[in-house]
C-alpha beads as a LAMMPS data file, in Angstrom:
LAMMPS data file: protein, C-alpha beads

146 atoms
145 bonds

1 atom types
1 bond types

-500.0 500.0 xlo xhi
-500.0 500.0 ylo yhi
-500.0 500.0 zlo zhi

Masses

1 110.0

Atoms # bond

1 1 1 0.000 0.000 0.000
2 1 1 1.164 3.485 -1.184
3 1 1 1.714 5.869 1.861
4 1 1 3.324 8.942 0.796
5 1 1 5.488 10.380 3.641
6 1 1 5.364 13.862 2.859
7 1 1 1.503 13.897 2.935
8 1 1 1.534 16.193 6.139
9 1 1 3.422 18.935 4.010
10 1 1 1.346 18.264 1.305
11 1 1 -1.704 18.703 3.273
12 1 1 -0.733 21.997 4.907
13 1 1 0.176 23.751 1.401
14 1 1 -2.821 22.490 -0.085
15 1 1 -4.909 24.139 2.606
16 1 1 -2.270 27.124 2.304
17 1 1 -3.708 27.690 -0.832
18 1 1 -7.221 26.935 0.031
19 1 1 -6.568 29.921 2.396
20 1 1 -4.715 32.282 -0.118
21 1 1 -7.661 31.804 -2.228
22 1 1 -10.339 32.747 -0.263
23 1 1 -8.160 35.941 1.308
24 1 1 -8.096 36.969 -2.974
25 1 1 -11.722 36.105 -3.322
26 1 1 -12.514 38.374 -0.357
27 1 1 -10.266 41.210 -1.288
28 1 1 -11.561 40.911 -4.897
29 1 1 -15.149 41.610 -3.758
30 1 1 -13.902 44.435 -2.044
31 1 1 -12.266 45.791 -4.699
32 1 1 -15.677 45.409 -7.098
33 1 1 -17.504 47.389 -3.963
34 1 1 -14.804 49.928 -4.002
35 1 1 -14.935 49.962 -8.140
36 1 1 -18.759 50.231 -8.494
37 1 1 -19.159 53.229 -5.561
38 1 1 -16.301 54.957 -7.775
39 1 1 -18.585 54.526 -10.688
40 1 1 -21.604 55.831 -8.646
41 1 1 -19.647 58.866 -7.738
42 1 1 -18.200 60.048 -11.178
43 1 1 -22.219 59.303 -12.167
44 1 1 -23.071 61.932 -9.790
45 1 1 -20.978 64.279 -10.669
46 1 1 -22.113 63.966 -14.527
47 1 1 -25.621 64.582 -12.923
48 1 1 -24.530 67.365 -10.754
49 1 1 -23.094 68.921 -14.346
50 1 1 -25.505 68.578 -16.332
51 1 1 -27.522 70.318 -13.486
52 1 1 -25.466 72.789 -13.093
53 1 1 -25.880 73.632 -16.854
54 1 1 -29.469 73.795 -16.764
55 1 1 -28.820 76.137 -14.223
56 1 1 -26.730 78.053 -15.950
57 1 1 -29.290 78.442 -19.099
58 1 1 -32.058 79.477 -16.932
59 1 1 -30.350 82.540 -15.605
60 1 1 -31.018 81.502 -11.607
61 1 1 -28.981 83.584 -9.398
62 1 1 -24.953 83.362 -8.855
63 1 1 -24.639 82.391 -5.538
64 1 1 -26.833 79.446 -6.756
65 1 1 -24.677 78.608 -9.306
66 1 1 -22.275 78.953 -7.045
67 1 1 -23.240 76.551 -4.831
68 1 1 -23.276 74.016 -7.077
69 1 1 -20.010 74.549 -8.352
70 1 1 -19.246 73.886 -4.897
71 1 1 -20.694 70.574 -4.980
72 1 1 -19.434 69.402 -8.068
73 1 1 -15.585 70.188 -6.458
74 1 1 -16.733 68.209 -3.263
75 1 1 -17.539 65.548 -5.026
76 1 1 -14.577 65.130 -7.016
77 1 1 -12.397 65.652 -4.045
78 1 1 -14.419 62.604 -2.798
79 1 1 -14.014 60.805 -6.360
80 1 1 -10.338 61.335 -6.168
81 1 1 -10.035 59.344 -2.770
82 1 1 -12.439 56.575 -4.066
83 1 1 -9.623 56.206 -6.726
84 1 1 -6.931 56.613 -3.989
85 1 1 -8.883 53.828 -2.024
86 1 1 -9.123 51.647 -5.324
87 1 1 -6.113 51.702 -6.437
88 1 1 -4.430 50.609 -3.059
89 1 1 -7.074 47.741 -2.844
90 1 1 -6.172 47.015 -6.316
91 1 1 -2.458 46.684 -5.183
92 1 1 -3.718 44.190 -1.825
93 1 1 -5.466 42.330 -4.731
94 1 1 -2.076 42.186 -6.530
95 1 1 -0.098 41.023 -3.780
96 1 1 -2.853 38.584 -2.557
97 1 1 -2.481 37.092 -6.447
98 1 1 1.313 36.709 -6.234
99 1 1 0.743 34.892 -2.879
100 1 1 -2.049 32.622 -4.170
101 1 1 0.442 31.366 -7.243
102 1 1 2.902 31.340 -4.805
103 1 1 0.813 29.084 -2.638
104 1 1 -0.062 26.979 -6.352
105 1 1 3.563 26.489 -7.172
106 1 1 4.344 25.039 -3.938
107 1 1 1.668 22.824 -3.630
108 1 1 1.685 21.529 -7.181
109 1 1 6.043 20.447 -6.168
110 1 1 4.819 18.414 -3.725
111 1 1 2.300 16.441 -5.775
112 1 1 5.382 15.981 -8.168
113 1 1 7.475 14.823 -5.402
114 1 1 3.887 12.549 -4.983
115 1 1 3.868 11.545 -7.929
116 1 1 7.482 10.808 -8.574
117 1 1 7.528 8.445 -5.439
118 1 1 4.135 6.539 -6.438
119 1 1 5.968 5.740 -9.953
120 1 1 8.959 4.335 -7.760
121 1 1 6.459 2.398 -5.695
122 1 1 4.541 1.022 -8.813
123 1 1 8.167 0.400 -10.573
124 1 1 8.928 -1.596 -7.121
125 1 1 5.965 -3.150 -6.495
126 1 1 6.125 -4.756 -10.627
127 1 1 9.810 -5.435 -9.896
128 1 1 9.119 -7.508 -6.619
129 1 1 6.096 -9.417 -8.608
130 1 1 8.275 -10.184 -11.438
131 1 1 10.620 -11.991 -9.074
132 1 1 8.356 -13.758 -7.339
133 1 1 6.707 -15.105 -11.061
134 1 1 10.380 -16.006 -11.537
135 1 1 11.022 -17.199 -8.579
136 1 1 8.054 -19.706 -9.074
137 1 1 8.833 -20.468 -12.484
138 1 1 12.589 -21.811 -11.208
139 1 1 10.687 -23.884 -8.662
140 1 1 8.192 -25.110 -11.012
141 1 1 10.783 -26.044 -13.613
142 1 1 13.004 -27.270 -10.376
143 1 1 10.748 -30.077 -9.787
144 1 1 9.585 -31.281 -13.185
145 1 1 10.328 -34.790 -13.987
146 1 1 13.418 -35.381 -16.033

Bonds

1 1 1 2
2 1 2 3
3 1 3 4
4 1 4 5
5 1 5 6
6 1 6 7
7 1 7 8
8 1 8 9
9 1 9 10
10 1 10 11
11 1 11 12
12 1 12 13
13 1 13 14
14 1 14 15
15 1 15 16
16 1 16 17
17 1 17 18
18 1 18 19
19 1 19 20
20 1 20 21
21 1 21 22
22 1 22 23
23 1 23 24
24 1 24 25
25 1 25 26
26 1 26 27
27 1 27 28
28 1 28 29
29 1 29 30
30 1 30 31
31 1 31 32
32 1 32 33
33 1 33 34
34 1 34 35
35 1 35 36
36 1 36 37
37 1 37 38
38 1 38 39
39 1 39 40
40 1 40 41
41 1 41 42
42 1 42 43
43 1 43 44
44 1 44 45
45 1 45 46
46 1 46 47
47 1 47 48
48 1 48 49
49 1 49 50
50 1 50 51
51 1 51 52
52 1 52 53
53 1 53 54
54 1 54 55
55 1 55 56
56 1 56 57
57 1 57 58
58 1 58 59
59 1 59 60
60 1 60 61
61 1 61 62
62 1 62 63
63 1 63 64
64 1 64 65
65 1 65 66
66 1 66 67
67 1 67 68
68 1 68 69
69 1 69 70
70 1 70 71
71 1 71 72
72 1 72 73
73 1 73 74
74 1 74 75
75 1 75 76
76 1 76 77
77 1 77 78
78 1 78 79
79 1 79 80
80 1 80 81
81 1 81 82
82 1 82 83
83 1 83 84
84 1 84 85
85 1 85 86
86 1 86 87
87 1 87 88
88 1 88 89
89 1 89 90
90 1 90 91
91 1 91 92
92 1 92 93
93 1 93 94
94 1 94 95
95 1 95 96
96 1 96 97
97 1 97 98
98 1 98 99
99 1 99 100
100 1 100 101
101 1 101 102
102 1 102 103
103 1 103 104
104 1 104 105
105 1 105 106
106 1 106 107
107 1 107 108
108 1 108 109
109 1 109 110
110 1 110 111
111 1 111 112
112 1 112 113
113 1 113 114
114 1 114 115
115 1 115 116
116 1 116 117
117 1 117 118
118 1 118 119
119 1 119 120
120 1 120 121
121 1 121 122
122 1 122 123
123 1 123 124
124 1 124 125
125 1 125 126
126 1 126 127
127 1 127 128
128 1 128 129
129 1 129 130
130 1 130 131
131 1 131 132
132 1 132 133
133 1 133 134
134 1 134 135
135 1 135 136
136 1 136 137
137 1 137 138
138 1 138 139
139 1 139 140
140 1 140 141
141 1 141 142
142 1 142 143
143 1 143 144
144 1 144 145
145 1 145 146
């Protein structure tokens, strides 16, 4: 019976990676949160525009207008931290991908090392077969008549 003595290593990495990919997955839906608020800001400012156009048209008083020029610079003070925000998220993302193919390409060396070891126990296991057919087949032929 095949027992493969690294199997505790190969255990831990493979739940190493396990890990490493639910870290990404979480960070990744973080990142789409981030992503689709920073949408829904830059949205809102295209509204608060295209208001402030109409405004502009209808002749309403300055300090009107100005308010709303006011609002559209607050909000892209806030859209330019939702990009700050996304774009370090976007590098945890980053490292948290490195990490997970880190965590791949040390798992999948172990299951070669696996591998590699069940081929020598298959080679040894045919080998010591083999003999004993021969070894029967010399005691067969052994104690034939003559």
């Amino acid at each position: 019976m095949f027992r493969f003595r690294l199997q505790a290593v190969e255990t831990i990495r493979r739940n190493a990676e396990e890990e490493a990919q639910l870290k990404l997955g979480r960070e990744q839906a973080i990142l789409s949160k981030h992503v689709a608020r920073l949408a829904m800001l830059k949205e809102e400012r295209l509204q608060m525009l295209a208001s402030l156009a109409d405004k502009e048209r209808q002749k309403v008083r300055g300090s009107l207008v100005q308010f709303y020029m006011e609002a559209v610079r607050a909000r892209e003070v806030v859209i330019k931290m939702q990009e700050n925000t996304v774009a370090g998220q976007q590098q945890v993302v980053n490292r948290l991908r490195d990490a997970l193919a880190e965590a791949v390409k040390r798992r999948k060396t172990v299951e070669l090392l696996r591998n590699r070891e069940y081929e020598r126990y298959l080679a040894e296991a045919r080998k010591k077969e083999q003999d004993e057919h021969d070894e029967m087949a010399v005691l067969r032929h052994g104690r034939a008549p003559q």
